[in-house]
VMD Tcl script that draws the C-alpha trace (Angstrom):
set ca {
  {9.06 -18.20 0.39}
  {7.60 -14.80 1.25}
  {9.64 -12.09 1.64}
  {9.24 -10.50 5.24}
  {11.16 -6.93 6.04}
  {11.43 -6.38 9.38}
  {11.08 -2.39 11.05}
  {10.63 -0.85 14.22}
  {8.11 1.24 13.29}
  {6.07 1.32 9.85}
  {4.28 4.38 9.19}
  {0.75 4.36 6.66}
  {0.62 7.17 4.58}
  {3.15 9.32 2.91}
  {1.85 12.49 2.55}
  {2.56 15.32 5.06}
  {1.69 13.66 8.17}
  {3.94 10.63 7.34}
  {6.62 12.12 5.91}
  {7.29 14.42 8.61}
  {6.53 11.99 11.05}
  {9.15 9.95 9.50}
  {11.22 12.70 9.93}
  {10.38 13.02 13.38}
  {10.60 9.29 14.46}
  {14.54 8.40 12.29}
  {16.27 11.98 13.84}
  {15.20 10.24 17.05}
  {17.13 7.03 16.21}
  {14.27 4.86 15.15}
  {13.97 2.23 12.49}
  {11.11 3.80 10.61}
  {9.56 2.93 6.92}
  {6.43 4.76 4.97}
  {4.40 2.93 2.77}
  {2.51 4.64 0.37}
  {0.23 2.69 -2.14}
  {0.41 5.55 -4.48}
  {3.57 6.66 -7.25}
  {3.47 9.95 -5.52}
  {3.82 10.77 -2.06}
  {1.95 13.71 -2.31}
  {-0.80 12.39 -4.34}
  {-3.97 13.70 -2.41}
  {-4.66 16.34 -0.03}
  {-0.82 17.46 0.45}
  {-0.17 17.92 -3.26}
  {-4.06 19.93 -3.25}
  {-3.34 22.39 -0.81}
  {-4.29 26.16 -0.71}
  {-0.35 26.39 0.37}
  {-0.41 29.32 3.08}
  {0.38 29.54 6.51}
  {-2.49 31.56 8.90}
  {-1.56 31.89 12.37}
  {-4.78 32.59 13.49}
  {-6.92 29.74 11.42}
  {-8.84 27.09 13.37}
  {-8.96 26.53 16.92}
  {-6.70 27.40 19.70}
  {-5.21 23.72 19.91}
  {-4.45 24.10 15.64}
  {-3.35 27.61 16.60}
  {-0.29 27.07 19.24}
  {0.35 23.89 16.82}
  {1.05 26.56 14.29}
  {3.26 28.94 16.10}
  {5.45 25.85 17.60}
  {5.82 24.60 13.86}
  {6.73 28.20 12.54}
  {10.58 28.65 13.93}
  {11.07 25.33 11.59}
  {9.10 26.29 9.05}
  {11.71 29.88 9.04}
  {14.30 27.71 9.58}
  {13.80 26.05 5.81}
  {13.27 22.78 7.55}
  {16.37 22.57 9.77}
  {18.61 23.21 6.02}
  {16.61 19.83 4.34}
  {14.66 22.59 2.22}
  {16.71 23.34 -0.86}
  {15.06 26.98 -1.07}
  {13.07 29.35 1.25}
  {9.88 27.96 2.48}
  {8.26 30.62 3.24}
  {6.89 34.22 1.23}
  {5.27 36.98 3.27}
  {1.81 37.57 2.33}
  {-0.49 39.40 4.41}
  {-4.37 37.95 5.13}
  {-7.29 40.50 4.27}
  {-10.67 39.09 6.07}
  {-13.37 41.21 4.50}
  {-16.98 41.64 5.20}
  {-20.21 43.36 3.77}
  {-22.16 45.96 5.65}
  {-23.43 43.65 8.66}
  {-20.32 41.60 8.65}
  {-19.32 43.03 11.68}
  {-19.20 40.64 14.25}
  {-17.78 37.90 12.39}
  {-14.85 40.53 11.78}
  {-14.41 41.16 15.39}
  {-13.90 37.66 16.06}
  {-10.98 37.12 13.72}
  {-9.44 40.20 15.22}
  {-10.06 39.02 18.91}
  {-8.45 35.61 17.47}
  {-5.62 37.25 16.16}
  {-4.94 39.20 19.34}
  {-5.45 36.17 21.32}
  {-2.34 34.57 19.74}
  {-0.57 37.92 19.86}
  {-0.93 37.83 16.07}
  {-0.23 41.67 14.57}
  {-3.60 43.09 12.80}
  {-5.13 45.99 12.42}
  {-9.42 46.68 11.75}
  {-9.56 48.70 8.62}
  {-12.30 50.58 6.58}
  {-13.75 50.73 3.34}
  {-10.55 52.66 1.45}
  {-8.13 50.48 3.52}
  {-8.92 47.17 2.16}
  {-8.90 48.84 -0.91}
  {-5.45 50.08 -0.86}
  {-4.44 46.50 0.10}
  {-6.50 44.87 -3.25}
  {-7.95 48.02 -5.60}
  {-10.49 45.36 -7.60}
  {-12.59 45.17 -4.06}
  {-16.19 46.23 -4.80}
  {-17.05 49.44 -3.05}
  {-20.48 49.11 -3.32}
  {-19.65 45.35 -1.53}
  {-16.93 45.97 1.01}
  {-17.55 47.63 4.75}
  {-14.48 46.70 6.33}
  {-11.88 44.31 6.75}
  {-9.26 43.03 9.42}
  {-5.77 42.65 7.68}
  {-3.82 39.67 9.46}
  {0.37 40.28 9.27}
  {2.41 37.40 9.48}
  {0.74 35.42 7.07}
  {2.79 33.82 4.25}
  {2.73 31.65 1.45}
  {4.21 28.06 1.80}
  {6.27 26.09 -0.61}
  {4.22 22.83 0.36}
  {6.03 20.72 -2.27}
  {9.79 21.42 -1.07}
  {8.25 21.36 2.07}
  {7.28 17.46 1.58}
  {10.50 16.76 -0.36}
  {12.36 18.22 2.71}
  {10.90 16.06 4.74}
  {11.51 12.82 2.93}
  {15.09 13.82 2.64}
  {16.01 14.74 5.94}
  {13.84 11.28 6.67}
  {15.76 9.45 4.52}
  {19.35 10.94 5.54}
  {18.22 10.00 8.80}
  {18.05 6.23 7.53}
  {14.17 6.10 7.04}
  {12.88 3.48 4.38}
  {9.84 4.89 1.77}
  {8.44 2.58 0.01}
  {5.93 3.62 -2.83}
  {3.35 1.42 -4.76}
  {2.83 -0.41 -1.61}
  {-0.63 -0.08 -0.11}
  {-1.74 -1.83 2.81}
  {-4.18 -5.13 2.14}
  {-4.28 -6.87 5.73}
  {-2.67 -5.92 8.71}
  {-2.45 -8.12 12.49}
  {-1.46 -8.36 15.46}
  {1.93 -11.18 15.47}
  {3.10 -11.58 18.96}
  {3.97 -9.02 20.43}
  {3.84 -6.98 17.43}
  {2.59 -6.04 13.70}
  {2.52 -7.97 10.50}
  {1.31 -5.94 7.36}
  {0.81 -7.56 4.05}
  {1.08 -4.90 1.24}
  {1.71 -4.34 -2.69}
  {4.79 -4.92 -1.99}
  {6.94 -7.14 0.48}
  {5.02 -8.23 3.90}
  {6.15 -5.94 6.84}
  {6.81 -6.90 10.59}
  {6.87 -3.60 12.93}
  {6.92 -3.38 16.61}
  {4.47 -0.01 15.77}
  {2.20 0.92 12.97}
  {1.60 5.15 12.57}
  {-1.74 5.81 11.18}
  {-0.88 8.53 8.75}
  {-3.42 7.47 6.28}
  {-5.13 10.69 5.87}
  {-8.93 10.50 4.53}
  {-8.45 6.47 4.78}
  {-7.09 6.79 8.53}
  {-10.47 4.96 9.53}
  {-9.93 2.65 7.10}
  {-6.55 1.81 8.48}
  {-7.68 1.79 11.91}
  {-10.33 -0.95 11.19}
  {-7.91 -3.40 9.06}
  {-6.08 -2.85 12.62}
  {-8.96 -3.90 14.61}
  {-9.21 -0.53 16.46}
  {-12.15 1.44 16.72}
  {-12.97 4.16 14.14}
  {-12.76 7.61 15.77}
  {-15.65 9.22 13.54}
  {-13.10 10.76 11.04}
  {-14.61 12.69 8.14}
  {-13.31 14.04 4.49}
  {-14.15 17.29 3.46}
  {-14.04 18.08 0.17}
  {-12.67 21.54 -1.01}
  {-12.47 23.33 -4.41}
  {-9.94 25.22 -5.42}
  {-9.48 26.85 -9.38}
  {-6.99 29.23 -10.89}
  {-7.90 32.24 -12.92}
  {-6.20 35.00 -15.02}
  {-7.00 38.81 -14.55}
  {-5.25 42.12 -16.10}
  {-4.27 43.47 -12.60}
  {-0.53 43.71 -11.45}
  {-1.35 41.66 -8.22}
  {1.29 39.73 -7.03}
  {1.87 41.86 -3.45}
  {-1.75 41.77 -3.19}
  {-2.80 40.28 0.43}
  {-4.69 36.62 0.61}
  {-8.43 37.63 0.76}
  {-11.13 35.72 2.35}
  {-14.82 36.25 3.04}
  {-15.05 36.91 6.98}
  {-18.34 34.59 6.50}
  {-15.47 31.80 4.48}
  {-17.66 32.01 1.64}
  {-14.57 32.50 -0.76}
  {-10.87 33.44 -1.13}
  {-8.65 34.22 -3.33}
  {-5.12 35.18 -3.82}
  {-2.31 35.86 -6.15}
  {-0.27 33.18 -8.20}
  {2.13 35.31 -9.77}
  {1.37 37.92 -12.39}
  {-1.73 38.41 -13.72}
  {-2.61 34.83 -12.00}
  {-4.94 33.96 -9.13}
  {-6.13 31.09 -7.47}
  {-9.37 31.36 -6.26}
  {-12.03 28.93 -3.83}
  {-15.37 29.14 -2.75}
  {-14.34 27.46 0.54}
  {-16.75 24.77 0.72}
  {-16.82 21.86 2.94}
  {-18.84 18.99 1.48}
  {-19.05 15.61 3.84}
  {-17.14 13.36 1.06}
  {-15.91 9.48 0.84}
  {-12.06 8.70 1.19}
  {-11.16 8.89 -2.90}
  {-9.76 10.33 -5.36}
  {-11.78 14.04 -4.89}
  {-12.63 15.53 -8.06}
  {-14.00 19.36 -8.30}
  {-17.88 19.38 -9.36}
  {-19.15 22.44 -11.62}
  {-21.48 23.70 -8.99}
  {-19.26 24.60 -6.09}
  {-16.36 26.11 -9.35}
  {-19.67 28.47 -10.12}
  {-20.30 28.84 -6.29}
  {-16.86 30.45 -5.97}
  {-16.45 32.21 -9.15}
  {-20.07 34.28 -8.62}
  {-19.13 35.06 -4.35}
  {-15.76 36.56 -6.19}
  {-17.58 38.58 -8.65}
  {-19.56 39.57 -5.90}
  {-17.15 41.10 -3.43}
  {-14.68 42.08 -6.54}
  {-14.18 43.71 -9.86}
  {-12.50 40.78 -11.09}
  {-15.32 39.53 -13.32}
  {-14.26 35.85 -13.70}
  {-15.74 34.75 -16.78}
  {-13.18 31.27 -17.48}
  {-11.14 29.43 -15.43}
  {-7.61 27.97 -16.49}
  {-7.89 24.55 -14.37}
  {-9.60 23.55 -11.12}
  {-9.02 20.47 -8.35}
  {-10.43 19.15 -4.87}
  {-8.69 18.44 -2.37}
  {-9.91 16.06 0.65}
  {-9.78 17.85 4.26}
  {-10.27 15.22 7.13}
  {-11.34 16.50 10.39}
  {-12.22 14.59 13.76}
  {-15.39 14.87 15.42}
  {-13.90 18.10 17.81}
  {-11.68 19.36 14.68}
  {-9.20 19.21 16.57}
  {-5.81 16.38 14.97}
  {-5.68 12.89 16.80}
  {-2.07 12.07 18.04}
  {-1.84 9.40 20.09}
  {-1.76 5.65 21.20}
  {-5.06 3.75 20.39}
  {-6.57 2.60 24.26}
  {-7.15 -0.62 23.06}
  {-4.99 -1.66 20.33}
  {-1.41 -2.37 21.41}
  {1.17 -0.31 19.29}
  {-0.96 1.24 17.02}
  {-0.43 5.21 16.84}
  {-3.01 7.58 15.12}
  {-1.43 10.48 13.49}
  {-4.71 12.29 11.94}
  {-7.45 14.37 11.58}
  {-5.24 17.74 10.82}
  {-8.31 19.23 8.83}
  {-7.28 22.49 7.01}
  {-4.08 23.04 8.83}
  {-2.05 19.48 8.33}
  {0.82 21.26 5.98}
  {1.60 24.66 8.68}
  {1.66 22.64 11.73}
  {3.28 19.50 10.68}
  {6.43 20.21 11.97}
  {5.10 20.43 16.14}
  {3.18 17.40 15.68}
  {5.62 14.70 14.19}
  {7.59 16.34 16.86}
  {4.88 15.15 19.49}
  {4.44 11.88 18.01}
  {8.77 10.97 18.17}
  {8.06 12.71 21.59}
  {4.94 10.34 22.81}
  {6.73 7.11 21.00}
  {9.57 7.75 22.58}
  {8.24 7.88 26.19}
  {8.93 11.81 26.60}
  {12.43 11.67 24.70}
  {13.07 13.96 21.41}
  {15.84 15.29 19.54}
  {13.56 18.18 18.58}
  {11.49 20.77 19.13}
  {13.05 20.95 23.23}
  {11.51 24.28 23.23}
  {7.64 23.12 22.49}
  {5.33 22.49 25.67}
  {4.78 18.70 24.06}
  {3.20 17.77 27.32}
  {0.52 20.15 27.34}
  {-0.43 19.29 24.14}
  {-0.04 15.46 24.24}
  {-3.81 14.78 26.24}
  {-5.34 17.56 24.07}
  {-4.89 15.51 20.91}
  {-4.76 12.06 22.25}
  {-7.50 9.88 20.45}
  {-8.66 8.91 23.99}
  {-11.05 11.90 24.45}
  {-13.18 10.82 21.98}
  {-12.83 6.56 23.29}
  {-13.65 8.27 27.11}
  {-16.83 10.84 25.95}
  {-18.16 7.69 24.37}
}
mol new
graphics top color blue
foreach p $ca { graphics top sphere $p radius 0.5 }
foreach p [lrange $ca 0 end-1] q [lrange $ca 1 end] { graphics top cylinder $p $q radius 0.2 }
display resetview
Protein backbone atom coordinates (compact mmCIF):
# COMPACT_ATOMS: atom_id res chain seq x y z
CA UNK A 1 0.00 0.00 0.00
CA UNK A 2 1.26 3.51 -0.70
CA UNK A 3 2.10 5.60 1.87
CA UNK A 4 -0.02 8.92 1.76
CA UNK A 5 0.94 11.97 4.39
CA UNK A 6 -1.61 14.18 4.72
CA UNK A 7 -0.85 18.43 5.21
CA UNK A 8 -2.63 21.50 5.05
CA UNK A 9 -0.41 23.14 3.06
CA UNK A 10 2.79 21.69 1.15
CA UNK A 11 5.19 24.15 0.07
CA UNK A 12 7.77 23.36 -3.33
CA UNK A 13 11.02 24.56 -2.81
CA UNK A 14 13.22 24.97 0.15
CA UNK A 15 15.37 27.60 -0.42
CA UNK A 16 14.67 31.17 0.84
CA UNK A 17 11.30 31.65 -0.42
CA UNK A 18 10.09 28.33 1.13
CA UNK A 19 11.72 28.30 4.10
CA UNK A 20 10.59 31.55 5.20
CA UNK A 21 7.36 31.01 3.88
CA UNK A 22 7.23 28.05 6.03
CA UNK A 23 8.05 30.18 8.64
CA UNK A 24 5.44 32.47 7.82
CA UNK A 25 2.53 29.96 7.21
CA UNK A 26 3.36 27.37 10.90
CA UNK A 27 3.72 30.85 13.34
CA UNK A 28 0.25 31.36 11.87
CA UNK A 29 -1.00 27.93 13.07
CA UNK A 30 -0.88 26.07 9.82
CA UNK A 31 0.00 22.51 9.01
CA UNK A 32 2.79 23.27 6.59
CA UNK A 33 5.63 20.81 4.96
CA UNK A 34 8.65 21.79 2.33
CA UNK A 35 9.79 19.44 0.00
CA UNK A 36 12.96 19.86 -1.44
CA UNK A 37 14.34 17.28 -4.04
CA UNK A 38 17.79 18.33 -3.20
CA UNK A 39 20.27 17.18 0.17
CA UNK A 40 20.58 20.84 0.75
CA UNK A 41 18.06 23.34 1.21
CA UNK A 42 20.08 25.93 0.03
CA UNK A 43 21.44 24.22 -2.91
CA UNK A 44 20.94 26.89 -5.75
CA UNK A 45 20.44 30.47 -5.89
CA UNK A 46 20.11 31.00 -1.92
CA UNK A 47 23.38 29.24 -1.11
CA UNK A 48 24.96 31.56 -4.47
CA UNK A 49 24.11 34.78 -3.28
CA UNK A 50 26.14 38.10 -3.39
CA UNK A 51 24.84 38.20 0.49
CA UNK A 52 24.13 42.09 1.01
CA UNK A 53 21.26 44.00 1.77
CA UNK A 54 20.71 47.46 -0.64
CA UNK A 55 17.85 49.46 0.28
CA UNK A 56 17.71 51.20 -2.73
CA UNK A 57 18.22 48.10 -5.40
CA UNK A 58 15.44 47.32 -7.89
CA UNK A 59 12.19 48.82 -8.19
CA UNK A 60 10.01 50.66 -5.84
CA UNK A 61 7.69 47.49 -5.19
CA UNK A 62 11.37 45.35 -4.29
CA UNK A 63 12.28 48.56 -2.47
CA UNK A 64 9.37 49.03 0.36
CA UNK A 65 9.64 44.99 0.33
CA UNK A 66 13.07 45.68 1.64
CA UNK A 67 12.52 48.24 4.28
CA UNK A 68 9.35 46.15 5.72
CA UNK A 69 11.77 43.02 5.88
CA UNK A 70 14.65 45.09 7.57
CA UNK A 71 13.22 45.55 11.39
CA UNK A 72 13.36 41.48 11.20
CA UNK A 73 16.26 41.22 9.53
CA UNK A 74 17.82 43.71 12.86
CA UNK A 75 15.87 41.78 14.91
CA UNK A 76 18.22 38.45 14.13
CA UNK A 77 15.10 36.81 12.87
CA UNK A 78 12.72 37.31 15.80
CA UNK A 79 15.90 35.40 18.20
CA UNK A 80 15.79 32.05 15.54
CA UNK A 81 19.29 33.50 14.28
CA UNK A 82 21.99 32.09 16.50
CA UNK A 83 24.31 35.24 15.68
CA UNK A 84 23.88 38.79 14.21
CA UNK A 85 22.54 38.88 10.77
CA UNK A 86 23.53 41.75 9.75
CA UNK A 87 27.30 43.84 9.24
CA UNK A 88 27.27 47.50 8.21
CA UNK A 89 28.82 48.07 4.98
CA UNK A 90 28.35 51.10 3.09
CA UNK A 91 27.50 50.97 -1.02
CA UNK A 92 29.95 53.10 -3.30
CA UNK A 93 28.15 53.51 -6.94
CA UNK A 94 30.94 54.85 -9.09
CA UNK A 95 31.06 56.21 -12.53
CA UNK A 96 33.61 57.40 -15.29
CA UNK A 97 33.66 60.89 -16.66
CA UNK A 98 30.08 60.85 -18.45
CA UNK A 99 28.60 58.63 -15.86
CA UNK A 100 26.68 61.28 -14.62
CA UNK A 101 23.24 60.70 -15.08
CA UNK A 102 23.16 57.20 -14.25
CA UNK A 103 24.68 58.52 -10.80
CA UNK A 104 21.93 60.92 -10.30
CA UNK A 105 19.45 58.33 -10.58
CA UNK A 106 20.73 56.11 -7.80
CA UNK A 107 20.90 59.19 -5.66
CA UNK A 108 17.26 60.34 -6.59
CA UNK A 109 16.46 56.48 -5.73
CA UNK A 110 18.04 56.62 -2.59
CA UNK A 111 16.32 59.83 -1.56
CA UNK A 112 13.12 58.52 -2.75
CA UNK A 113 13.19 55.81 -0.03
CA UNK A 114 14.62 58.32 2.41
CA UNK A 115 17.80 56.24 2.12
CA UNK A 116 21.00 58.45 3.66
CA UNK A 117 23.68 59.24 0.71
CA UNK A 118 25.74 61.67 -0.15
CA UNK A 119 27.24 62.61 -4.17
CA UNK A 120 30.95 62.58 -3.82
CA UNK A 121 34.02 63.49 -6.05
CA UNK A 122 37.00 62.09 -7.37
CA UNK A 123 39.18 62.11 -3.80
CA UNK A 124 35.97 61.03 -1.95
CA UNK A 125 35.46 57.70 -3.41
CA UNK A 126 38.92 57.39 -2.97
CA UNK A 127 39.08 57.85 0.66
CA UNK A 128 36.25 55.26 0.86
CA UNK A 129 38.46 52.45 -1.45
CA UNK A 130 42.30 54.01 -2.14
CA UNK A 131 42.90 51.17 -5.15
CA UNK A 132 40.11 53.31 -7.31
CA UNK A 133 41.77 54.38 -10.58
CA UNK A 134 42.11 58.13 -10.75
CA UNK A 135 42.63 58.30 -14.17
CA UNK A 136 39.03 56.04 -14.21
CA UNK A 137 36.86 57.47 -11.46
CA UNK A 138 34.69 60.98 -11.78
CA UNK A 139 32.47 60.55 -9.01
CA UNK A 140 30.50 58.37 -7.00
CA UNK A 141 27.24 58.32 -4.77
CA UNK A 142 28.03 56.46 -1.41
CA UNK A 143 24.70 54.65 -0.18
CA UNK A 144 24.63 54.32 4.03
CA UNK A 145 22.66 51.72 5.40
CA UNK A 146 23.85 49.07 3.38
CA UNK A 147 25.10 45.87 5.09
CA UNK A 148 26.31 42.58 4.61
CA UNK A 149 23.92 39.57 5.27
CA UNK A 150 24.62 36.28 6.90
CA UNK A 151 22.36 34.48 4.17
CA UNK A 152 23.21 31.00 5.53
CA UNK A 153 22.07 31.59 9.33
CA UNK A 154 19.62 33.52 7.76
CA UNK A 155 18.09 30.21 5.98
CA UNK A 156 18.92 28.03 9.00
CA UNK A 157 16.87 30.57 11.08
CA UNK A 158 14.22 30.16 9.15
CA UNK A 159 13.94 26.41 9.07
CA UNK A 160 14.24 26.46 12.79
CA UNK A 161 11.84 28.85 13.82
CA UNK A 162 9.69 26.78 10.94
CA UNK A 163 10.27 23.79 12.46
CA UNK A 164 9.72 24.94 16.27
CA UNK A 165 6.64 26.15 14.90
CA UNK A 166 5.74 22.39 13.94
CA UNK A 167 6.59 22.68 10.14
CA UNK A 168 7.61 19.30 8.36
CA UNK A 169 10.94 19.57 5.75
CA UNK A 170 11.39 16.95 3.90
CA UNK A 171 14.65 16.69 1.74
CA UNK A 172 15.45 14.27 -1.22
CA UNK A 173 11.90 14.58 -2.19
CA UNK A 174 11.28 16.26 -5.52
CA UNK A 175 8.06 16.61 -7.03
CA UNK A 176 7.20 13.96 -10.11
CA UNK A 177 3.28 14.50 -10.65
CA UNK A 178 1.08 16.63 -8.94
CA UNK A 179 -3.29 16.85 -9.27
CA UNK A 180 -6.03 18.10 -8.40
CA UNK A 181 -7.98 15.20 -5.70
CA UNK A 182 -11.28 16.58 -4.72
CA UNK A 183 -11.27 19.33 -3.33
CA UNK A 184 -7.67 19.39 -2.96
CA UNK A 185 -3.87 18.34 -3.91
CA UNK A 186 -2.20 15.03 -4.35
CA UNK A 187 1.66 15.19 -5.02
CA UNK A 188 3.65 12.15 -5.81
CA UNK A 189 7.38 12.75 -4.92
CA UNK A 190 10.89 10.96 -4.11
CA UNK A 191 9.58 10.33 -1.24
CA UNK A 192 6.05 9.49 0.33
CA UNK A 193 2.86 10.79 -1.84
CA UNK A 194 1.46 14.08 -0.30
CA UNK A 195 -2.28 15.22 0.07
CA UNK A 196 -2.51 19.19 0.80
CA UNK A 197 -5.49 21.37 0.83
CA UNK A 198 -2.67 24.09 -0.81
CA UNK A 199 0.48 23.72 -2.77
CA UNK A 200 3.13 27.08 -2.43
CA UNK A 201 5.09 27.44 -5.53
CA UNK A 202 8.45 28.20 -4.05
CA UNK A 203 10.29 26.43 -6.72
CA UNK A 204 12.56 29.14 -7.68
CA UNK A 205 14.09 28.90 -11.41
CA UNK A 206 11.69 25.65 -11.82
CA UNK A 207 8.54 27.72 -10.49
CA UNK A 208 7.17 27.35 -14.20
CA UNK A 209 7.92 24.04 -14.14
CA UNK A 210 5.87 23.52 -11.04
CA UNK A 211 3.13 25.56 -12.21
CA UNK A 212 2.65 23.38 -15.38
CA UNK A 213 2.81 19.79 -13.50
CA UNK A 214 -0.12 21.86 -11.66
CA UNK A 215 -1.97 22.59 -14.74
CA UNK A 216 -1.71 26.40 -14.29
CA UNK A 217 -0.49 28.67 -16.74
CA UNK A 218 3.22 29.63 -16.90
CA UNK A 219 3.65 33.31 -15.98
CA UNK A 220 6.75 33.92 -18.41
CA UNK A 221 9.32 33.38 -15.54
CA UNK A 222 12.98 33.64 -16.54
CA UNK A 223 16.58 32.54 -14.92
CA UNK A 224 19.27 34.79 -15.02
CA UNK A 225 22.43 33.62 -14.67
CA UNK A 226 25.07 35.59 -12.56
CA UNK A 227 28.84 35.17 -11.93
CA UNK A 228 30.35 35.73 -9.02
CA UNK A 229 34.47 34.83 -8.15
CA UNK A 230 36.67 35.54 -5.18
CA UNK A 231 40.08 37.06 -5.38
CA UNK A 232 43.07 37.89 -3.08
CA UNK A 233 44.80 41.41 -3.05
CA UNK A 234 47.62 42.97 -0.59
CA UNK A 235 45.26 45.82 0.59
CA UNK A 236 43.93 46.00 4.28
CA UNK A 237 40.25 46.22 2.97
CA UNK A 238 37.88 44.83 5.11
CA UNK A 239 35.93 48.43 6.07
CA UNK A 240 36.14 49.12 2.52
CA UNK A 241 32.46 50.05 1.10
CA UNK A 242 30.62 47.47 -1.54
CA UNK A 243 31.53 49.03 -4.97
CA UNK A 244 29.55 48.79 -8.05
CA UNK A 245 29.74 50.23 -11.55
CA UNK A 246 26.81 52.96 -11.70
CA UNK A 247 26.43 51.37 -15.41
CA UNK A 248 26.26 47.49 -13.18
CA UNK A 249 29.05 46.48 -15.22
CA UNK A 250 30.91 45.04 -12.05
CA UNK A 251 31.22 44.98 -8.22
CA UNK A 252 33.18 44.04 -5.85
CA UNK A 253 33.64 43.95 -2.19
CA UNK A 254 35.57 42.75 0.74
CA UNK A 255 35.61 39.09 2.19
CA UNK A 256 37.72 39.56 5.02
CA UNK A 257 41.41 40.41 4.89
CA UNK A 258 43.19 40.63 2.00
CA UNK A 259 39.97 38.77 0.33
CA UNK A 260 37.42 40.03 -2.18
CA UNK A 261 34.67 38.78 -4.00
CA UNK A 262 34.23 40.22 -7.12
CA UNK A 263 31.26 40.00 -10.29
CA UNK A 264 30.91 41.34 -13.53
CA UNK A 265 27.12 41.58 -12.94
CA UNK A 266 25.87 39.88 -15.88
CA UNK A 267 22.48 38.72 -16.62
CA UNK A 268 22.45 35.91 -19.18
CA UNK A 269 18.71 34.46 -20.17
CA UNK A 270 19.60 30.77 -18.74
CA UNK A 271 17.57 27.25 -18.38
CA UNK A 272 16.36 26.15 -14.80
CA UNK A 273 19.76 23.92 -13.80
CA UNK A 274 22.40 23.52 -12.07
CA UNK A 275 24.24 27.17 -13.25
CA UNK A 276 27.79 26.81 -13.71
CA UNK A 277 30.20 30.06 -14.21
CA UNK A 278 31.62 30.16 -17.97
CA UNK A 279 35.30 31.66 -18.50
CA UNK A 280 34.07 34.53 -20.55
CA UNK A 281 31.82 36.46 -18.25
CA UNK A 282 34.97 35.43 -15.02
CA UNK A 283 37.30 37.52 -17.74
CA UNK A 284 34.37 40.02 -18.33
CA UNK A 285 34.50 40.91 -14.64
CA UNK A 286 38.04 40.56 -13.80
CA UNK A 287 39.17 43.17 -16.90
CA UNK A 288 35.87 45.98 -15.89
CA UNK A 289 37.77 45.62 -12.24
CA UNK A 290 41.13 46.25 -13.53
CA UNK A 291 39.62 48.90 -15.29
CA UNK A 292 38.04 51.09 -12.66
CA UNK A 293 40.83 49.78 -9.98
CA UNK A 294 44.41 49.22 -9.08
CA UNK A 295 43.67 45.85 -8.05
CA UNK A 296 45.26 44.10 -11.04
CA UNK A 297 43.49 40.69 -10.79
CA UNK A 298 45.69 38.36 -12.42
CA UNK A 299 44.09 34.69 -10.66
CA UNK A 300 41.13 33.94 -9.10
CA UNK A 301 40.77 31.56 -5.96
CA UNK A 302 37.22 29.95 -7.01
CA UNK A 303 34.20 31.20 -8.95
CA UNK A 304 30.18 30.08 -9.11
CA UNK A 305 26.74 31.14 -10.83
CA UNK A 306 24.04 31.61 -9.33
CA UNK A 307 20.41 31.52 -11.09
CA UNK A 308 18.32 34.94 -10.64
CA UNK A 309 14.59 34.43 -11.74
CA UNK A 310 12.67 37.44 -12.57
CA UNK A 311 8.95 37.85 -13.90
CA UNK A 312 8.13 39.54 -16.96
CA UNK A 313 7.63 43.23 -14.86
CA UNK A 314 10.63 42.17 -12.35
CA UNK A 315 8.64 42.66 -10.00
CA UNK A 316 8.04 38.88 -7.28
CA UNK A 317 4.63 36.99 -7.94
CA UNK A 318 2.68 36.38 -4.62
CA UNK A 319 -0.48 35.26 -5.01
CA UNK A 320 -3.40 32.77 -5.76
CA UNK A 321 -3.28 31.34 -9.38
CA UNK A 322 -6.94 32.76 -11.17
CA UNK A 323 -7.56 29.57 -12.41
CA UNK A 324 -6.11 26.85 -10.48
CA UNK A 325 -7.87 26.25 -7.16
CA UNK A 326 -5.34 26.33 -4.16
CA UNK A 327 -2.33 26.74 -5.87
CA UNK A 328 -0.16 29.80 -4.48
CA UNK A 329 2.88 31.26 -6.45
CA UNK A 330 5.57 32.48 -4.26
CA UNK A 331 8.27 33.69 -7.03
CA UNK A 332 10.03 35.67 -9.25
CA UNK A 333 12.15 37.63 -6.35
CA UNK A 334 15.02 38.30 -8.99
CA UNK A 335 18.13 39.81 -7.25
CA UNK A 336 16.48 40.70 -4.03
CA UNK A 337 14.74 37.16 -2.82
CA UNK A 338 17.27 36.84 0.42
CA UNK A 339 16.70 40.97 1.86
CA UNK A 340 13.07 40.97 1.43
CA UNK A 341 12.07 37.54 2.35
CA UNK A 342 10.95 38.28 5.55
CA UNK A 343 7.75 40.96 4.22
CA UNK A 344 6.78 38.56 1.71
CA UNK A 345 6.28 35.11 3.53
CA UNK A 346 4.65 37.57 5.76
CA UNK A 347 2.17 38.49 2.81
CA UNK A 348 1.74 35.08 1.70
CA UNK A 349 0.56 33.67 5.72
CA UNK A 350 -1.30 37.09 5.35
CA UNK A 351 -3.16 36.34 1.76
CA UNK A 352 -3.59 32.39 2.84
CA UNK A 353 -4.95 33.30 5.73
CA UNK A 354 -7.73 35.60 4.39
CA UNK A 355 -6.09 38.93 5.91
CA UNK A 356 -5.03 37.18 9.33
CA UNK A 357 -1.16 37.15 10.51
CA UNK A 358 0.75 36.75 13.54
CA UNK A 359 3.39 38.99 11.96
CA UNK A 360 4.58 41.77 10.49
CA UNK A 361 1.02 43.88 11.97
CA UNK A 362 2.99 46.88 11.19
CA UNK A 363 3.51 46.19 7.18
CA UNK A 364 0.82 47.80 4.72
CA UNK A 365 0.24 43.91 3.40
CA UNK A 366 -2.78 45.20 1.60
CA UNK A 367 -1.19 47.63 -0.51
CA UNK A 368 1.17 45.34 -1.56
CA UNK A 369 -0.99 42.18 -2.01
CA UNK A 370 -2.53 43.37 -5.88
CA UNK A 371 0.97 44.73 -6.72
CA UNK A 372 2.48 41.25 -6.68
CA UNK A 373 -0.49 39.12 -7.32
CA UNK A 374 0.22 36.83 -10.43
CA UNK A 375 -3.10 38.16 -11.84
CA UNK A 376 -1.58 41.27 -13.53
CA UNK A 377 0.20 39.41 -15.80
CA UNK A 378 -3.20 36.56 -16.40
CA UNK A 379 -5.39 40.19 -16.90
CA UNK A 380 -2.63 42.21 -19.43
CA UNK A 381 -2.80 39.00 -21.38
Amino acid sequence: MTTVEHFEIVIVGGGIAGASTAWALAKNGHEVAVVEREASLAAHSTGRSAAQFLSSYSGSVNRELSAASLPFLEGDAGGWAEHSLLAPRAVLWVAPEGGEQRLGAIAAANEAIGTNCDAIGVDGSRALCPVLDPSWVHAGVVEHGGFDIDVAELHQAYVRAARGAGATVKRHSGVRRMARRGSGWQLDTDGPAIRADIVVNAAGAWADEIAEMAGAAPLGLTPYRRTIFTFTSRYPSEHWPLVIGADESFYFKPEGAGQFLGSPADEHPDEPSDAKPRELDVAAGIEAINQATNLDIRSIRSAWAGLRTFSPDRDPVVGFDRDIAGFFWCAGQGGTGIQTSPAIAALTAWLIGNGSSAIFEHADLGSLAPRLSPERFTAAA
